[in-house]
Structure formats: structure tokens, C-alpha cells
N, C-alpha and C positions, 0 to 999 in steps of 0.2 A: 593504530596498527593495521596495517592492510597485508598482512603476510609475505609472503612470496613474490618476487616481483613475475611479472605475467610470464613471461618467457619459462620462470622453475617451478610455476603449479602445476604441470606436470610431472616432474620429476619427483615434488613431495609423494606424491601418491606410490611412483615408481620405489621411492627409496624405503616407506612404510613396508610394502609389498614383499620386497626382496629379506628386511626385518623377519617379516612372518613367517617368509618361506624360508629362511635359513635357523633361525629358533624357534617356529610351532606359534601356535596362535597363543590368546592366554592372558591373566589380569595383569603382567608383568612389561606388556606392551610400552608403558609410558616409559617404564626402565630402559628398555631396551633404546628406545629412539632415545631417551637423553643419553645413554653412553653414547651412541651412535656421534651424538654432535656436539660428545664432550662437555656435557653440561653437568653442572655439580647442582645438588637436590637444592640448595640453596639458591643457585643462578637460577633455574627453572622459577623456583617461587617468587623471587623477587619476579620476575618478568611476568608474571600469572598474577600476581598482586595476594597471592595466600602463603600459608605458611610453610615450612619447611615442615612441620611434623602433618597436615594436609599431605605432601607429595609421597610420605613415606607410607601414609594410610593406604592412599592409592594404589602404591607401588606393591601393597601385603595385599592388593586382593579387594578392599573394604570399598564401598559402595560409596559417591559423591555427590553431590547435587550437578545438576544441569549445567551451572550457570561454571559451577565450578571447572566441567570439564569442557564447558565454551573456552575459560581463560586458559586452560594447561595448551590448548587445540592453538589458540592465538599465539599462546607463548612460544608455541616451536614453531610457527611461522605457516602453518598452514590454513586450508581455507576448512569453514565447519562443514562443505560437504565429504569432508573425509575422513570425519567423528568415527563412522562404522569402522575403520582402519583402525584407529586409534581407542576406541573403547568397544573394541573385541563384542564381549563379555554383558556387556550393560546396555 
């Protein structure tokens, strides 16, 4: 998986951005982007290689390992320098 093709890694950042600033920052982050791009808790984990009850932990707030929030980061297609976007909080 190499995320985004070069030309829309910038836009990933741009689109997280816009997330924050229209719903507030917050552990609910991951939520928000997977509505955002239509993904069902299931899709996400399949692509993240974890489980569906994993995305929902996440999703309530609960605290993940590293590695774990390397794959949710991969799974939506972005690059890990844009982790701080994405895991707010942690």
C-alpha cells in the first residue's frame, strides 16, 4: 500500500483539515473520515488487517497501539506523516 497517489497527498491533509474544522477536533476523528469516504467499520478493518470490534474501540475514545494506528492511517490511504490529523488525541 503506498496511499495516495502523489498528485492527492496533499489533498489527504486538506480533506482531514476541513473534518476538524467542520466537527471539532476529538477521539471520534477516525469516525468522521470513514463516513467521510463511505466506509463501513467492517471495510475499514478488513483494509487495516484488525478487527471490527478494534475500529469501534477506537472509535469510543479507547487508546490503540502504534502499530495499529500505522494500519487505520494506511487503510484510508494516507501518508503516516499525517498520524497528528488523524489520532488528534493520542
Amino acid at each position: 500500500m503506498n496511499g495516495l497517489p502523489e498528485a492527492n497527498k496533499k489533498c489527504g491533509a486538506i480533506f482531514i483539515r476541513r473534518i476538524i474544522r467542520e466537527d471539532g477536533p476529538g477521539h471520534n476523528t477516525v469516525r468522521k473520515i470513514r463516513e467521510k469516504l463511505l466506509m463501513s467499520k467492517a471495510e475499514l478493518a478488513r483494509k487495516a488487517g484488525i478487527s471490527s470490534l478494534t475500529i469501534d474501540r477506537i472509535e469510543k475514545g479507547m487508546s490503540c497501539r502504534i502499530e495499529t494506528k500505522r494500519k487505520i492511517i494506511l487503510a484510508f490511504g494516507y501518508d503516516l506523516s499525517e498520524k497528528g490529523l488523524i489520532f488528534i488525541n493520542n
